[in-house]
C-alpha positions in Angstrom: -12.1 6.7 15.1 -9.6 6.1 18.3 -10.1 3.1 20.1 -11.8 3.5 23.6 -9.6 2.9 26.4 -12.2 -0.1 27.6 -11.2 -2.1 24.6 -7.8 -2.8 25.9 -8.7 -3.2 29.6 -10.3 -6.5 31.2 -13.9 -7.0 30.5 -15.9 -4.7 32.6 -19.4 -3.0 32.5 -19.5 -1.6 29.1 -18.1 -4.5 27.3 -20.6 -6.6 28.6 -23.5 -4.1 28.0 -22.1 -3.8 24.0 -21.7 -7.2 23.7 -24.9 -8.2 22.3 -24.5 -5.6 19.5 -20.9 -6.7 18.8 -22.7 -10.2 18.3 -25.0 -8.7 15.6 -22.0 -7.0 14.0 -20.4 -10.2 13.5 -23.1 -12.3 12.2 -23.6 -9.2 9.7 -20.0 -9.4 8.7 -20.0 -13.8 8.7 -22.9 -14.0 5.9 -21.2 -11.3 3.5 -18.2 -13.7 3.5 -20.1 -17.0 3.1 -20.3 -16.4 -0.9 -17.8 -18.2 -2.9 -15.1 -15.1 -3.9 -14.2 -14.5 -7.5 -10.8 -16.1 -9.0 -8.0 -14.6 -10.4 -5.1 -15.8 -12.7 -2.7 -14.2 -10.6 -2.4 -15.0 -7.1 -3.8 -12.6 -4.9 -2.2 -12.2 -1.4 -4.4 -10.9 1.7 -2.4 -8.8 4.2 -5.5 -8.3 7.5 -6.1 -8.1 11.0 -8.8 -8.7 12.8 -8.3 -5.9 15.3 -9.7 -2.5 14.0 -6.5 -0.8 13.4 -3.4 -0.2 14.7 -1.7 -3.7 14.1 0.7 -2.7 11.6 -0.2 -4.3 8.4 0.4 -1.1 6.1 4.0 -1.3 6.6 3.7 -4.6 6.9 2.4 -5.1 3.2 5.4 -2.8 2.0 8.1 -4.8 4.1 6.0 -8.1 2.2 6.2 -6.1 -1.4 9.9 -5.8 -0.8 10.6 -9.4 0.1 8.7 -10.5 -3.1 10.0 -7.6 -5.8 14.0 -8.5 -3.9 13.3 -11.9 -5.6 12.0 -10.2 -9.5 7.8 -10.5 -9.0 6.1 -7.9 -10.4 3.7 -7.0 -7.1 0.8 -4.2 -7.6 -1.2 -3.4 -4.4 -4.8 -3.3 -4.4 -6.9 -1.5 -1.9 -10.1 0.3 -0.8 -8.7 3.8 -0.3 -10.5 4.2 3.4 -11.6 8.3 3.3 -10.8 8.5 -0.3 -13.7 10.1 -2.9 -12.2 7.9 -5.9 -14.6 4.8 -6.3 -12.2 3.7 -8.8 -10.0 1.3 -9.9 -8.0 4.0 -10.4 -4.2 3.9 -10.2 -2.8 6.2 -7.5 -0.4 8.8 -8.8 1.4 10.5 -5.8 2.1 13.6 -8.0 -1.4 14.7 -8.5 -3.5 12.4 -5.8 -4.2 13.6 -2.3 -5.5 11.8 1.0 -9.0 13.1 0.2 -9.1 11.8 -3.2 -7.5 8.1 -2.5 -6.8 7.8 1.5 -3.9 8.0 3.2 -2.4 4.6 3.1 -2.6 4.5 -1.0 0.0 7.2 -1.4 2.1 5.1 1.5 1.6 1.8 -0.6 2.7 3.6 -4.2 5.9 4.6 -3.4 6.8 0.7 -3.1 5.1 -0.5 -5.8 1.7 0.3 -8.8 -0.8 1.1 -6.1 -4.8 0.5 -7.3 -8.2 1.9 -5.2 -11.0 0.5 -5.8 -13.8 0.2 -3.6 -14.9 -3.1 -5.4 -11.6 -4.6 -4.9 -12.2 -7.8 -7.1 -12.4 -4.9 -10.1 -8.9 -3.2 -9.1 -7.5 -6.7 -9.4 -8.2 -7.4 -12.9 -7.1 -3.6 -13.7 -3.6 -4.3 -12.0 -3.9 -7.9 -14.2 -4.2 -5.8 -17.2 -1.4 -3.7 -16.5 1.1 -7.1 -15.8 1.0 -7.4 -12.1 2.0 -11.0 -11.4 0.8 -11.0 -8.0 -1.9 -8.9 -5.6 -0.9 -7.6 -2.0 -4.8 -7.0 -1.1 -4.0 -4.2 1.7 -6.4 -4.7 4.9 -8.1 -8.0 2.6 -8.9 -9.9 5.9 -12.5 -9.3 5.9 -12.8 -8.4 2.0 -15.4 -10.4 0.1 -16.2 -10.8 -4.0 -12.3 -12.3 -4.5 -10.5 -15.6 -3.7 -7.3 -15.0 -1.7 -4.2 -17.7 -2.3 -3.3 -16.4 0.9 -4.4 -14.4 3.9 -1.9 -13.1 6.4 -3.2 -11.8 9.5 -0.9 -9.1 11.1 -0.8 -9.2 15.3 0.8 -6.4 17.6 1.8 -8.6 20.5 1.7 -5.3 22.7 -1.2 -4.6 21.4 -2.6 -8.2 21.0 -6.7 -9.0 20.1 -7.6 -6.3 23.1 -10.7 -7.6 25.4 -11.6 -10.1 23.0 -15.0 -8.7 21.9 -16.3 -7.6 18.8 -16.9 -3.7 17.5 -18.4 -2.4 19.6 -17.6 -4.1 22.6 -14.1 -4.3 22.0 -11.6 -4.0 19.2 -12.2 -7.2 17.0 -13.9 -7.0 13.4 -15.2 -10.3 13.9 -15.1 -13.6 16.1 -11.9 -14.5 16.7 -11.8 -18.0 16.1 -13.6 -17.5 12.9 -11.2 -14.8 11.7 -8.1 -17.3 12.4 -10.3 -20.4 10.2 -9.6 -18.3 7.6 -5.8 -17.2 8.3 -2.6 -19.3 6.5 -0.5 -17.9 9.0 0.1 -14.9 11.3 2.6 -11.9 11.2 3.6 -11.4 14.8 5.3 -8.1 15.6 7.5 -7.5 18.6 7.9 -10.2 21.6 5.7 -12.4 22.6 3.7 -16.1 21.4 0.1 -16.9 20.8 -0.9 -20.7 20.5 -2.9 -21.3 17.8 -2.8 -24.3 14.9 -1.2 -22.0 12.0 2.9 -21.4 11.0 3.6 -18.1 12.9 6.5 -15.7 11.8 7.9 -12.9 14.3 8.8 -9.6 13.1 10.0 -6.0 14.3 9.3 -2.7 13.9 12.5 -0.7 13.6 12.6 2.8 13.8 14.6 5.0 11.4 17.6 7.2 12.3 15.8 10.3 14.4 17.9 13.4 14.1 16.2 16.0 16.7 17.1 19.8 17.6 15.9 18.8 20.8 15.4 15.8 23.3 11.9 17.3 24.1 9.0 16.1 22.0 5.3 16.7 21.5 4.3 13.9 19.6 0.6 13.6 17.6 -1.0 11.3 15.2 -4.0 9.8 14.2 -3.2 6.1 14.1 -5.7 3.1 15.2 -3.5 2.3 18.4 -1.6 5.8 19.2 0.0 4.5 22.0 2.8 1.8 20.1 4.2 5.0 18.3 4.4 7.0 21.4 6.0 4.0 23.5 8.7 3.6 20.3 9.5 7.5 21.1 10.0 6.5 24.8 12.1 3.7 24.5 14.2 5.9 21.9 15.3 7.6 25.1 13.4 10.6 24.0 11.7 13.5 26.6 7.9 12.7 25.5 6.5 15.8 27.5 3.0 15.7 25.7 1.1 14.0 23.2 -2.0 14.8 21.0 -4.2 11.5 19.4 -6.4 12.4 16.6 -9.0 10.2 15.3 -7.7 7.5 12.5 -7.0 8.3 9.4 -7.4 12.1 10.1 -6.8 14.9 7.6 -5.4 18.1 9.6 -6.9 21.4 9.4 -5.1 24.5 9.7 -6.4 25.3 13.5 -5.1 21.0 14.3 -1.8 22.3 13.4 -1.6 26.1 14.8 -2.7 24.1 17.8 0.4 21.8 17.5 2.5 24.7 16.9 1.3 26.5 20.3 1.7 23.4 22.3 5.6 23.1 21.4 6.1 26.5 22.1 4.7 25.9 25.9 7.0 22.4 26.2 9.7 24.5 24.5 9.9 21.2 22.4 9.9 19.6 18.8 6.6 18.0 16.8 7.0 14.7 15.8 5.0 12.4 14.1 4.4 9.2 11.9 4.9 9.2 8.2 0.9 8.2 7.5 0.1 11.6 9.2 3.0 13.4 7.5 1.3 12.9 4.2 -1.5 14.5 5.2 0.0 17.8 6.3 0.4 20.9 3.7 3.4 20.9 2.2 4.1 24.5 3.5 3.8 22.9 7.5 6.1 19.9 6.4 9.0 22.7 8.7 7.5 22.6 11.6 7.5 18.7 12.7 9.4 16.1 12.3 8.6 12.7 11.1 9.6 9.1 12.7 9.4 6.2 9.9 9.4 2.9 11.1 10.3 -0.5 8.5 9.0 -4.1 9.1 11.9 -6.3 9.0 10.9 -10.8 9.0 12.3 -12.8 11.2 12.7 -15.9 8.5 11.5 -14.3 5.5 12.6 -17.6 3.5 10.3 -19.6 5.6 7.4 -16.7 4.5 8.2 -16.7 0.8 8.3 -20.6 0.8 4.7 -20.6 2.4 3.8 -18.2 -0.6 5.0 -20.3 -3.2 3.6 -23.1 -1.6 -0.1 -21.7 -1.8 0.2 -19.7 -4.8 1.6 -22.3 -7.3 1.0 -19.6 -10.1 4.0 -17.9 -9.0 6.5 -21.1 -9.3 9.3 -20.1 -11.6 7.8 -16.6 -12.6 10.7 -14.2 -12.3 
């Protein structure tokens, strides 16, 4: 879905008429986590938001894989597969997988690391424990229930920040606020800003990777939670944004999406670009015609992060 425009305004009319259904949707969502989750021998670690998407946490749980295979853990990611058919657990494989069979965000997560969809997630945890995982990144685990999380990161776009404050549908939250950050160990913060709240913060940033261009001129698309961050990081590479095209999230392009893309850089006499979630998601034989902006999460103290980790997940003391 994109995100109405309302949800990142000040509370107006609409809000306030949704509100009373956003209420419902968070009681809904408060007793499906009151049950005691499942426990694993391997510490499971919870990368969430509480925002309905466009926070950051998928790169986020690579840069966090990284951080934690740098210093020899064996780190297997375990995830839903949002618009996938596989039910699962079910390893992805790259090779022969596509977006409609395990989402898109799988195939970004198993080029890091052994990548496992499973729509009960507490079941693609003990498949990843078979296969000698020594720890679980649960991608998008804030909300998750049937499985006990060592720890629960909460990833926070300060530009993009909790929005109006209001739950689906009023606004962009998936539940309360305050009751999504009871069950936080600490928060990811990405680009500049502060929030005041009574749990260990760590700032990060979203650098973009080396864009080599034909032209200064871009049309830029995607189908991302919060479209506007990735247009903004085009602007502020001192490129000529002359249009843009949001699709809904997670979107898988059709031919007609794309001959449409093609037509509008031919009027802006400019170059496609777009995100590496949507790039996966293209046909191989349209990979020509755009080009692709990656981003990578780098940690502000990421010895300060992995001491918290070891801190809540004793299991992992002395594992290497």
């Amino acid at each position: 879905m994109k995100a109405p425009a309302f949800w990142y305004q000040p509370k107006g009319i609409l809000s306030t008429l949704l509100k009373p259904f956003g209420w419902l949707y968070g009681i809904g969502g408060k007793l499906l986590r009151s049950k005691d989750g499942q426990r694993f021998p391997i510490p499971v670690i919870s990368i969430g938001n509480i925002i309905c998407g466009g926070a950051g946490k998928t790169p986020t749980a690579l840069a966090l894989a990284k951080l934690l295979q740098l210093r020899g853990h064996k780190v297997h990611f375990v995830t839903r597969g949002y618009g996938g058919s596989q039910v699962g657990p079910v390893e992805v494989d790259p090779m022969n997988h596509s977006p409609l069979d395990v989402g898109d965000e799988p195939l970004l997560l198993a080029r890091q690391a052994p990548t496992w969809v499973a729509k009960e997630r507490a079941l693609g945890v003990q498949k990843a424990a078979e296969k000698g995982a020594q720890l679980i990144i649960l991608d998008d685990g804030h909300q998750t229930t049937g499985l006990y999380k060592d720890v629960s990161f909460v990833v926070l776009d300060f530009s993009q920040g909790f929005g109006n404050g209001c739950v689906i549908p009023a606004g962009p939250l998936r539940e309360d606020l305050s009751t999504g950050l009871k069950r936080t160990d600490a928060l990811i913060g990405i680009g500049q800003g502060e929030i005041s709240i009574s749990r260990p913060l760590f700032k990060a940033k979203s650098i973009p990777q080396p864009l080599v261009l034909p032209s200064n001129r871009v049309i830029a698309f995607c189908g991302l939670g919060f479209p506007q961050k990735f247009y903004k990081m085009l602007e502020d590479l001192e490129t000529d944004l002359v249009a843009t095209h949001s699709f809904p999230d997670h979107y898988i392009y059709k031919k007609e999406d794309l001959l449409g893309l093609q037509k509008m850089a031919k009027i802006h006499e400019g170059v496609l670009v777009t995100t590496r979630k949507d790039a996966i998601k293209i046909p191989t034989a349209w990979q020509i015609s755009f080009y692709v902006l990656d981003i990578n999460i780098e940690f502000e103290d990421p010895e300060g992060m992995y001491h918290l980790i070891l801190e809540k997940a004793s299991a992992l003391r002395g594992k290497r």
